[in-house]
C-alpha positions as CSV (number, residue, x, y, z in Angstrom):
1,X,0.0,0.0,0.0
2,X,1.3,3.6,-1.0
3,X,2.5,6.0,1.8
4,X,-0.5,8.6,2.6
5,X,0.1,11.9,4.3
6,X,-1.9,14.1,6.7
7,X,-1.3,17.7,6.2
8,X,-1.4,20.1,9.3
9,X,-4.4,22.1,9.4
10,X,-2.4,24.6,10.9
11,X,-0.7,25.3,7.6
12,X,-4.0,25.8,5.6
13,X,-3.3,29.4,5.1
14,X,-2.3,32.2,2.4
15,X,1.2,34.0,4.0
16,X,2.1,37.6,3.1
17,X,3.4,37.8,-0.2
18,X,4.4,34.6,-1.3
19,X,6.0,35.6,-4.3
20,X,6.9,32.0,-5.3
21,X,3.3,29.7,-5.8
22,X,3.7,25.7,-6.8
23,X,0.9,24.3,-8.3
24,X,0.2,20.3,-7.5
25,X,-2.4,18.9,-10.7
26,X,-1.6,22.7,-12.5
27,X,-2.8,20.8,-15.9
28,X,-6.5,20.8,-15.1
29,X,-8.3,23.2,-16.6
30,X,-9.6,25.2,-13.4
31,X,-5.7,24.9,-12.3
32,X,-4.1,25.8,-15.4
33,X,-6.6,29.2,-15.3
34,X,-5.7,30.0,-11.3
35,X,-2.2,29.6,-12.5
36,X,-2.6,32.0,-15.3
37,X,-4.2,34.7,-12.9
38,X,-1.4,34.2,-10.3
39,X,1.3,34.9,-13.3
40,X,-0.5,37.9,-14.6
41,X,-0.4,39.2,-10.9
42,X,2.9,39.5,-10.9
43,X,3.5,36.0,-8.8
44,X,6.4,33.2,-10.2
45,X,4.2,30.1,-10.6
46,X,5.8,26.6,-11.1
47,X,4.1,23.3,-11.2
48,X,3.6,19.8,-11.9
49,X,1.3,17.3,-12.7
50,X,1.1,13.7,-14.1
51,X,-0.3,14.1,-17.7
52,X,1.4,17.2,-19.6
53,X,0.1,17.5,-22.9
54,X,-1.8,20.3,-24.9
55,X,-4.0,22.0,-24.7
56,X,-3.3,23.4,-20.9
57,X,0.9,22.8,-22.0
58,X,0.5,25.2,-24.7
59,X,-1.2,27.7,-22.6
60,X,1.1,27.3,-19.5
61,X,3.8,27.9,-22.0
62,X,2.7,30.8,-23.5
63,X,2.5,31.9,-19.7
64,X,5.4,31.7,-19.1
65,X,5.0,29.0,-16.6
66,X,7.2,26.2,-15.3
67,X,5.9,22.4,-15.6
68,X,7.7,19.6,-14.4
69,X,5.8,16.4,-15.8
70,X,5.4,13.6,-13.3
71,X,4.8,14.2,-9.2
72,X,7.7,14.1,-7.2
73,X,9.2,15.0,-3.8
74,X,12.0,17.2,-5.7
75,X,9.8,19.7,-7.2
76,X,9.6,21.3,-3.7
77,X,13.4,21.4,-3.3
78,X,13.5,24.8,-4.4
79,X,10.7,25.6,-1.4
80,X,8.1,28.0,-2.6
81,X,6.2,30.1,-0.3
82,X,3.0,28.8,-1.0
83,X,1.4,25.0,-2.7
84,X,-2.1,24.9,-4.6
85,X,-3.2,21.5,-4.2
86,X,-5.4,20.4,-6.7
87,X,-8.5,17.7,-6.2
88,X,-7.3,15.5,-8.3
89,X,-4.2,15.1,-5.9
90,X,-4.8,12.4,-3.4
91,X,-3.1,11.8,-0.3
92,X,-0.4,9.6,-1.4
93,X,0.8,11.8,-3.9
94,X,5.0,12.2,-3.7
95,X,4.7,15.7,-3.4
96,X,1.6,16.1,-1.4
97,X,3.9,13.7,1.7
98,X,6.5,16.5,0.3
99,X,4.5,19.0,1.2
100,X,3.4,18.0,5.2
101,X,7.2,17.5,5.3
102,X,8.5,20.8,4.3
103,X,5.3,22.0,6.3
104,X,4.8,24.9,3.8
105,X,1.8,26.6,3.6
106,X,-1.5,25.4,1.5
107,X,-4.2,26.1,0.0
108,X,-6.9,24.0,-2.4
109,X,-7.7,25.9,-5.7
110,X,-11.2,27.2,-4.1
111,X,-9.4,28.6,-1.5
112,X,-6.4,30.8,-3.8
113,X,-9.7,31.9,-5.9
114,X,-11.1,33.3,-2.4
115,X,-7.8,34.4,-1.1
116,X,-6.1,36.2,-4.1
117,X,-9.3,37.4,-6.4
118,X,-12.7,37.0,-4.6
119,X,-11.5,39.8,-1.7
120,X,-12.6,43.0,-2.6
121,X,-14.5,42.1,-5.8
122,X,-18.2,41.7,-5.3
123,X,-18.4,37.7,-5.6
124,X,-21.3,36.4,-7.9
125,X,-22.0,32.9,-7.6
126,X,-23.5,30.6,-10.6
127,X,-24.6,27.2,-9.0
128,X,-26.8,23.8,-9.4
129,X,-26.9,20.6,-10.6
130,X,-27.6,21.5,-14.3
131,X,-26.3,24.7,-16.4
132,X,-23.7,26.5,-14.8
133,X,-21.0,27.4,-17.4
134,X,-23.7,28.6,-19.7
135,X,-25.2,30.8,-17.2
136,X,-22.2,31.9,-15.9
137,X,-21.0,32.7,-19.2
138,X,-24.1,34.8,-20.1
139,X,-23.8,36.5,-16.9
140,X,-20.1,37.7,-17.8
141,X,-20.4,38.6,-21.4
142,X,-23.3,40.4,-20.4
143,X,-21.8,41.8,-17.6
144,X,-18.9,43.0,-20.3
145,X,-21.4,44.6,-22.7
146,X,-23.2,46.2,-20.2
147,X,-19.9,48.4,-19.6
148,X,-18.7,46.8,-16.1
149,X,-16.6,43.8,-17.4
150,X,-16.1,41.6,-15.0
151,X,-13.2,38.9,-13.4
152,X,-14.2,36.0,-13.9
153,X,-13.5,31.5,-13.3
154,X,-15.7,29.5,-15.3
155,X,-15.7,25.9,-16.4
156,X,-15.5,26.5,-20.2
157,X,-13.9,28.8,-22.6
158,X,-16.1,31.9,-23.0
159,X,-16.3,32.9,-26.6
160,X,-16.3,37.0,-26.2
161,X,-13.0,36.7,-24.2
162,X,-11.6,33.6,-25.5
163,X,-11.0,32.2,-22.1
164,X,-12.1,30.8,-19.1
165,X,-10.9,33.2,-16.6
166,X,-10.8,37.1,-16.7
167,X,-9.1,39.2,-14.4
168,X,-10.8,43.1,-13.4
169,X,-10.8,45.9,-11.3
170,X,-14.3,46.5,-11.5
171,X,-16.9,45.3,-8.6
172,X,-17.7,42.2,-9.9
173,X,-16.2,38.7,-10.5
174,X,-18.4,35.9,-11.3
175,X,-17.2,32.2,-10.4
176,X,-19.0,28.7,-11.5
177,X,-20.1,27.8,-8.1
178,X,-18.9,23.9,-8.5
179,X,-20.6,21.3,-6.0
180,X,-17.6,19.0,-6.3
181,X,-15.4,18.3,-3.4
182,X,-12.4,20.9,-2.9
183,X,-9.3,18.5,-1.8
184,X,-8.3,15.4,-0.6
185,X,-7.6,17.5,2.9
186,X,-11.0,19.2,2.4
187,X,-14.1,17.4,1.6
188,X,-16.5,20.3,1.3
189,X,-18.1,21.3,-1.9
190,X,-16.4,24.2,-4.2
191,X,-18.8,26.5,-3.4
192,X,-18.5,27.0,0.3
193,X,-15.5,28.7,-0.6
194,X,-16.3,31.4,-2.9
195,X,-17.9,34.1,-0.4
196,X,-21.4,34.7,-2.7
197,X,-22.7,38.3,-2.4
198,X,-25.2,37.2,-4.6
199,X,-25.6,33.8,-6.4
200,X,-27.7,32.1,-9.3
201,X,-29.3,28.5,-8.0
202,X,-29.9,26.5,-11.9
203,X,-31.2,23.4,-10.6
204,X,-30.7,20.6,-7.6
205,X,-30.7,17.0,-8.8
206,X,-28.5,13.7,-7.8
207,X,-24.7,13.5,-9.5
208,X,-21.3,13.1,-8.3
209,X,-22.3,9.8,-6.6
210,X,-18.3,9.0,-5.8
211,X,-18.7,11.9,-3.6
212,X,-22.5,12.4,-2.6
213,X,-24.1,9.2,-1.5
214,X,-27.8,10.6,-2.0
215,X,-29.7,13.2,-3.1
216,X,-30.0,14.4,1.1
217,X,-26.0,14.8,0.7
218,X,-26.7,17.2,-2.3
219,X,-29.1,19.2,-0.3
220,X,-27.1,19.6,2.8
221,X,-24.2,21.4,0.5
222,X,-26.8,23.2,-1.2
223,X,-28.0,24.4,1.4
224,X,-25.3,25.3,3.4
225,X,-24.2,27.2,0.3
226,X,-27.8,29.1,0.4
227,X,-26.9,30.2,4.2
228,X,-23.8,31.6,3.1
229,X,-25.6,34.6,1.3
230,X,-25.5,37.8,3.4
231,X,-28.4,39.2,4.4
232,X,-27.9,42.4,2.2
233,X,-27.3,39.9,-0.8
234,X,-29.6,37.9,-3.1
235,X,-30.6,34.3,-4.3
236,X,-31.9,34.2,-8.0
237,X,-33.7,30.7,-8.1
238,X,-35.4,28.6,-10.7
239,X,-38.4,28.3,-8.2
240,X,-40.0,25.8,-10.9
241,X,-37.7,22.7,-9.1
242,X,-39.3,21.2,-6.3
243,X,-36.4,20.8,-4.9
244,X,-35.0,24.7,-5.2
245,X,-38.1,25.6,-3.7
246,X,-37.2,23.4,-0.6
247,X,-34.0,24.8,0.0
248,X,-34.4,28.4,-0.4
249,X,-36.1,28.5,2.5
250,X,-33.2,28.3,3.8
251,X,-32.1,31.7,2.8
252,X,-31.1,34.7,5.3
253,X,-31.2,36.8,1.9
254,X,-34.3,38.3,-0.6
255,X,-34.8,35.2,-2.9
256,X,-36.4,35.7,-6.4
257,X,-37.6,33.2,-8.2
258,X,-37.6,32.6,-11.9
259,X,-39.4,30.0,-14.0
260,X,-42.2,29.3,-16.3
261,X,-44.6,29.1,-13.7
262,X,-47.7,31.9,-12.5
263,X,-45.9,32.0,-9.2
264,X,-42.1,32.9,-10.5
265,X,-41.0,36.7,-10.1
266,X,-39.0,36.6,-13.3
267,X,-42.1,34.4,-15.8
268,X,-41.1,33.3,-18.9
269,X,-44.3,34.0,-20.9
270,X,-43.5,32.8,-24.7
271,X,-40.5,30.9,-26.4
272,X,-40.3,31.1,-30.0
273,X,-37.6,28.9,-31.8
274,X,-35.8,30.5,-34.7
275,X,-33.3,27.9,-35.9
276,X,-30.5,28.3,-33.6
277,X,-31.6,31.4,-32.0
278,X,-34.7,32.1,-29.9
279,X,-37.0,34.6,-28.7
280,X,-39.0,34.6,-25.5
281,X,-41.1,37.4,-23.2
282,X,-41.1,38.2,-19.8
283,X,-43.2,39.5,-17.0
284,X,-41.4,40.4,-13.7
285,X,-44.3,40.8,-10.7
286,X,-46.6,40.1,-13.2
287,X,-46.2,43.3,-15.6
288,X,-44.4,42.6,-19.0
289,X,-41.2,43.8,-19.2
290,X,-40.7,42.7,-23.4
291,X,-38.9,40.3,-25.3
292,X,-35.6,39.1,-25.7
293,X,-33.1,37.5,-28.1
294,X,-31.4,34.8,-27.5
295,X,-28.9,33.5,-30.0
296,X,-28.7,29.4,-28.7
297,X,-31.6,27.1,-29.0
298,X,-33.9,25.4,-26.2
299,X,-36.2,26.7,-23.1
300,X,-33.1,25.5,-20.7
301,X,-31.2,27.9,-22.2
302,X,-34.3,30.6,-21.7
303,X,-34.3,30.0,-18.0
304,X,-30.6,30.3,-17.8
305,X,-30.7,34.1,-19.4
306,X,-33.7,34.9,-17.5
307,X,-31.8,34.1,-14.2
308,X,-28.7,36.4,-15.8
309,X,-31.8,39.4,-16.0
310,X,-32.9,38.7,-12.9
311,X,-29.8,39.4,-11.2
312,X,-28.3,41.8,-13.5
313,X,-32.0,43.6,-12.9
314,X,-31.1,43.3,-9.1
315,X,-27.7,44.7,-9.5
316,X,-29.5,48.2,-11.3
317,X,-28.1,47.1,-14.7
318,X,-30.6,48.8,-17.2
319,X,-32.9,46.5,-19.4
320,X,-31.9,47.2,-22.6
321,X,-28.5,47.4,-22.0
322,X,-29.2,44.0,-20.3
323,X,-31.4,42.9,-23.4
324,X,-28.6,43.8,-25.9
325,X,-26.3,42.1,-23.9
326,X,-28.0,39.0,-24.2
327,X,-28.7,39.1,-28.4
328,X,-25.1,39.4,-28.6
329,X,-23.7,36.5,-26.7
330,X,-21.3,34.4,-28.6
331,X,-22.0,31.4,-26.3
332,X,-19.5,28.8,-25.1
333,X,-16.8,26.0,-26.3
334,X,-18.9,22.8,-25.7
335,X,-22.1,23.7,-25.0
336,X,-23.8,22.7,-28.2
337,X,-20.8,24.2,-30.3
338,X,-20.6,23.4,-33.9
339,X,-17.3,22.1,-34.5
340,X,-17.9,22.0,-38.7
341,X,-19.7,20.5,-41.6
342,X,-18.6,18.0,-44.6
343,X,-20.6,16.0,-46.9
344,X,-23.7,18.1,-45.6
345,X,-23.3,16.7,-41.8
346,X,-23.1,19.1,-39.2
347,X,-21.7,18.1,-36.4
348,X,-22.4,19.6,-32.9
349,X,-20.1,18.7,-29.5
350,X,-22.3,19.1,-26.3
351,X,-20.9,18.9,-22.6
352,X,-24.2,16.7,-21.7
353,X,-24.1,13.6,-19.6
354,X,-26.6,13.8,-16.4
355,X,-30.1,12.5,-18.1
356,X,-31.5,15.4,-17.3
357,X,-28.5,17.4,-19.4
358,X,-29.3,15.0,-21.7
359,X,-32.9,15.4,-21.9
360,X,-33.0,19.4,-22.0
361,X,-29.8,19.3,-24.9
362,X,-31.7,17.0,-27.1
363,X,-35.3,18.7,-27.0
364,X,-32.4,21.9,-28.0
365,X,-31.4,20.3,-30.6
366,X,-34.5,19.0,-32.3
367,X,-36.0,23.1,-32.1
368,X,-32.7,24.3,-33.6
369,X,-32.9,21.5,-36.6
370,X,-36.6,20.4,-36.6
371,X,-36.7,19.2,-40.4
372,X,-33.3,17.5,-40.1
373,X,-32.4,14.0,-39.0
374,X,-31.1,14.1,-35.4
375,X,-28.1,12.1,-34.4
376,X,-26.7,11.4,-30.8
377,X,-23.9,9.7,-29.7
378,X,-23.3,9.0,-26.3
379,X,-20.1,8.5,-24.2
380,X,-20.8,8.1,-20.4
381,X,-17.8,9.3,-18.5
382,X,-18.9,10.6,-16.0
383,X,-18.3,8.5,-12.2
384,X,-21.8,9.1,-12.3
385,X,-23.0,8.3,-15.8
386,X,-20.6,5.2,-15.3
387,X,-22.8,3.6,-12.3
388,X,-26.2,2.1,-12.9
389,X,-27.9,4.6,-10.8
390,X,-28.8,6.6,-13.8
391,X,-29.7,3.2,-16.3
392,X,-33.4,3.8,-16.1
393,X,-33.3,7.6,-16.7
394,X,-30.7,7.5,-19.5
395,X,-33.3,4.8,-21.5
396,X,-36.1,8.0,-21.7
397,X,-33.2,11.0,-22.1
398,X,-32.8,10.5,-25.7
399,X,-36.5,11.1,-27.0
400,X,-36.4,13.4,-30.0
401,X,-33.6,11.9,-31.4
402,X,-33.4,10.0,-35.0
403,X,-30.7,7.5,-33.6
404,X,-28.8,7.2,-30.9
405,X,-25.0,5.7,-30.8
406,X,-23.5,4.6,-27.3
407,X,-20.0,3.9,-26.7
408,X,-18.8,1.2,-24.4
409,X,-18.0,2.5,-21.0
410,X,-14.5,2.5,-19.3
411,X,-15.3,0.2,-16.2
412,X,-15.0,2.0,-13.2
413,X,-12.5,0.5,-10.2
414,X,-13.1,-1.4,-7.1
415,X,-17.1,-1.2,-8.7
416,X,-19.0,-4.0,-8.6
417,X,-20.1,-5.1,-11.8
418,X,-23.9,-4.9,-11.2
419,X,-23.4,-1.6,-10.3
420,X,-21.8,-0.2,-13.3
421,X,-23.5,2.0,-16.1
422,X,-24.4,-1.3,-18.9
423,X,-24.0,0.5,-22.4
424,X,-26.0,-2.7,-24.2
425,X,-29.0,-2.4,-21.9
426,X,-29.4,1.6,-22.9
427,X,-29.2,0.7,-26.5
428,X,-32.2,-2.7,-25.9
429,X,-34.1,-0.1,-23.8
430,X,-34.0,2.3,-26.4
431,X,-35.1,-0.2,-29.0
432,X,-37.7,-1.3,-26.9
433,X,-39.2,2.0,-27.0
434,X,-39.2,2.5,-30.5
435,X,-36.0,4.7,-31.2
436,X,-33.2,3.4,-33.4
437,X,-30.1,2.8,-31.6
438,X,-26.6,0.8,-31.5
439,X,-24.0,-0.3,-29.4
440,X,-20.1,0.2,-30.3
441,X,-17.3,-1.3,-28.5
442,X,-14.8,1.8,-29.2
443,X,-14.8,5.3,-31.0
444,X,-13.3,4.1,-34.1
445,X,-16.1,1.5,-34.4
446,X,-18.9,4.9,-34.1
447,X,-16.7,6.4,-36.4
448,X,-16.3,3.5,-39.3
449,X,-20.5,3.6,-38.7
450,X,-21.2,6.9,-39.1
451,X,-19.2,7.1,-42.4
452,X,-21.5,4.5,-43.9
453,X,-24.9,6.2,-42.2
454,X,-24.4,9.6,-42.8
455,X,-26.5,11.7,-45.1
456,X,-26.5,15.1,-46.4
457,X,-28.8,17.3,-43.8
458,X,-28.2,15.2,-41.1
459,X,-27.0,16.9,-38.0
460,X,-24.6,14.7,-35.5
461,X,-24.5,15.7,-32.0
462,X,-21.6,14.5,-29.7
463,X,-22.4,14.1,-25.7
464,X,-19.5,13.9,-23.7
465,X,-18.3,15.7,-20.8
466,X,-14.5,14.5,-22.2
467,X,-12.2,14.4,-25.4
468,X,-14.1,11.3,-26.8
469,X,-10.5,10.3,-28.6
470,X,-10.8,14.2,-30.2
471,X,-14.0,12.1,-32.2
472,X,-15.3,15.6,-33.6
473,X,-12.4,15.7,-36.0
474,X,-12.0,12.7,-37.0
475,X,-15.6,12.6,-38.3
476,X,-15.3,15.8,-39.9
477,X,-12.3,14.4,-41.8
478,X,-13.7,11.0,-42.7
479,X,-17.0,12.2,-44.1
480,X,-15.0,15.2,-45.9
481,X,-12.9,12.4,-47.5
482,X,-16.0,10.5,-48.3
483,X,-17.3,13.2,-50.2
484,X,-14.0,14.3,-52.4
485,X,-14.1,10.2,-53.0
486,X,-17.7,10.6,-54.5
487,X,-16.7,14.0,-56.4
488,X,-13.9,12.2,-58.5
């Protein structure tokens, strides 16, 4: 069995000035933007981590930053002032024994984002179960056209800035408020970390279950997130969940809630589809307060920039400059991006993999394309989407969809087998209810399919929350070929 280390508590602080940072796991994407922001501040940054490879080597490059590929005791030899310990670092790491050796001081990546850019800054907090980087994305953007662009950590690359992180000297900085645990020597959610002065609550529904072991786990974080608002602050809620409505009562703060229901705040009054852009109405206390523009498909994506309104509304950000904000949005790397066409075949990459992600992307999808013949293929990654907990919900996620492809699953350790995610039974339970569907053992088996499938119109959606063996591509490049092969 490998060595594990305790850290001291006692060391769980930021110093004065620690002008040299190491940064343990600085290749995940969250680490490799805290490690950008700490450069930019002025602060030499060095850091390791077990799997160096582009994109986030290429960025840390640019940087300027130091990586050391592989974990080991020796990367603290030249003792920095201050370690970032990232989540995926467990307690047998080499340099996290290192590290209670040395007994330098520590922090978890929530924590810097607290320490070095959420003091000062007025801290607005995008959270739940189910579409946080979009929202948190719309909020920033805008935020940005609205003339008060803010800092910013977000889970995706953000189209009007190009990254995922912005840094700012004006009031605000908006954070995706993850639920995930925060280190291996802090098992609290994200969140709890990231002092909200307001915050955006999406949606409350079972995941993480290597973390969470029900849905009353979920709730408890949730809800000690919700307590954390000041009194002076405010909750924007999607009041339409059962199970937000629960939990804001939890709040010390004003809570508003937002929805498509009579008794939401912020109602959503009419969605009208127009291809990949939408427009819907709103009525705030009842009173109409116009329409709005939205240029990405599906009523998710409505409630997610009525929640942005509502707060921005709050925050005495004018409507129209609000409404123009909004029609202007660029959207978000992964959140049904189109990565190209050939041979006709559009081919879309979505971050989706809870059902319920699932569910809401492909009703998205079949409003942007109605006429056209609706692709998915599936990879379940996730811990969760990789246990059988979500087997039932998964065979009634895909409805609206021509065909469905799944990909065999990477089997998950030390799980038993019975309670792993079964990729056959999803494909015979989609079959059973009526929608055409098929099982592949590996990505170049989808790929080798979809060259013989594919049609002209046809529009292929990708639902990973991972590379997929960079599958977008690669299709684009096989059915190109296919077409110069007819063309000759």
């Amino acid at each position: 069995m490998s060595q594990a280390t305790t850290l001291d508590p006692a060391r769980n602080y930021c110093p004065d000035n620690p002008h040299h940072i190491h940064i343990i796991g600085i290749c995940g994407t969250g680490m490799a933007a805290m490690a950008g922001m700490l450069k930019h501040e002025g602060y030499r940054i060095t850091g390791s981590d077990q799997n160096v490879y582009p994109p986030m080597s290429d960025f840390l490059a640019e940087c300027g930053i130091e990586v050391q590929e592989g974990y080991c005791a020796e990367n603290l030899e030249d003792t920095p002032n201050l370690v970032i310990v990232g989540n995926v670092v467990r307690a047998t790491n080499p340099e996290a024994i290192a590290l209670a050796e040395h007994q330098i001081p520590y922090l978890s990546m929530p924590q810097a984002l607290g320490e070095f850019f959420l003091t000062g800054h007025r801290s607005l907090v995008v959270t739940g179960t189910h579409g946080k980087t979009t929202t948190s994305s719309l909020l920033a953007t805008t935020l940005h056209r609205a003339g008060s662009t803010p800092g910013f950590m977000i889970g995706g690359i953000v189209e009007a800035f190009g990254s995922n992180f912005n840094i700012s000297q004006a009031p605000y900085f908006v954070v995706e408020g993850d639920e995930y645990d925060t280190a291996f020597f802090n098992k609290v959610s994200k969140f709890h970390h990231y002092r909200p002065e307001c915050a955006i609550l999406t949606s409350v529904e079972f995941d993480h279950a290597d973390i969470f072991a029900d849905l009353e786990a979920i709730k408890a974080s949730f809800t000690e997130f919700i307590e954390r608002i000041p009194p002076h602050g405010l909750l924007v809620a999607h009041t339409d969940d059962e199970v937000v409505r629960e939990l804001v009562g939890h709040a010390r703060c004003p809570v508003v809630g937002y929805g498509l229901q009579d008794n939401c705040r912020w109602q959503v009054k009419e969605v009208i589809p127009h291809g990949l852009s939408t427009t819907f109405t709103l009525a705030y206390d009842r009173k109409n307060v116009g329409e709005f523009t939205l240029p990405m498909p599906g009523v998710h994506n409505v409630l997610n920039a009525t929640a942005v309104i509502a707060l921005l509304h709050h925050l005495g950000f004018p409507l129209d400059a609000v409404r123009q904000g909004l029609a202007t949005f660029e959207g978000v790397k992964r959140r049904q991006q189109i990565r190209g066409c050939a041979a006709g075949v559009t081919i879309v990459d979505d971050f989706a993999h809870h059902p319920t992600a699932v569910t809401e992307t492909v009703k998205a999808l079949r409003m942007a394309w109605p006429e056209s013949r609706l692709i998915i293929i599936f990879e379940p990654r996730t811990n969760s989407s990789r246990r059988s907990i979500f087997q039932q919900d998964y065979a009634v996620a895909f409805q609206g969809a021509d065909q469905v492809i799944v990909r065999e699953h990477v089997p998950l350790e030390d799980i038993p087998i019975k309670q792993q995610f079964s990729s056959i039974t999803l494909v015979k339970d989609l079959k059973r209810k009526g929608l055409e569907a098929a099982y592949f053992q590996d990505t170049d088996a989808i790929i080798n399919h979809i060259a013989t499938v594919a049609k002209d119109g046809d529009v292929i959606a990708v639902l990973s929350n991972g590379g997929f063996d960079n599958i977008h591509e690669r299709l684009l490049t096989v059915l190109a070929a296919s077409e110069q092969e007819k063309d000759a």
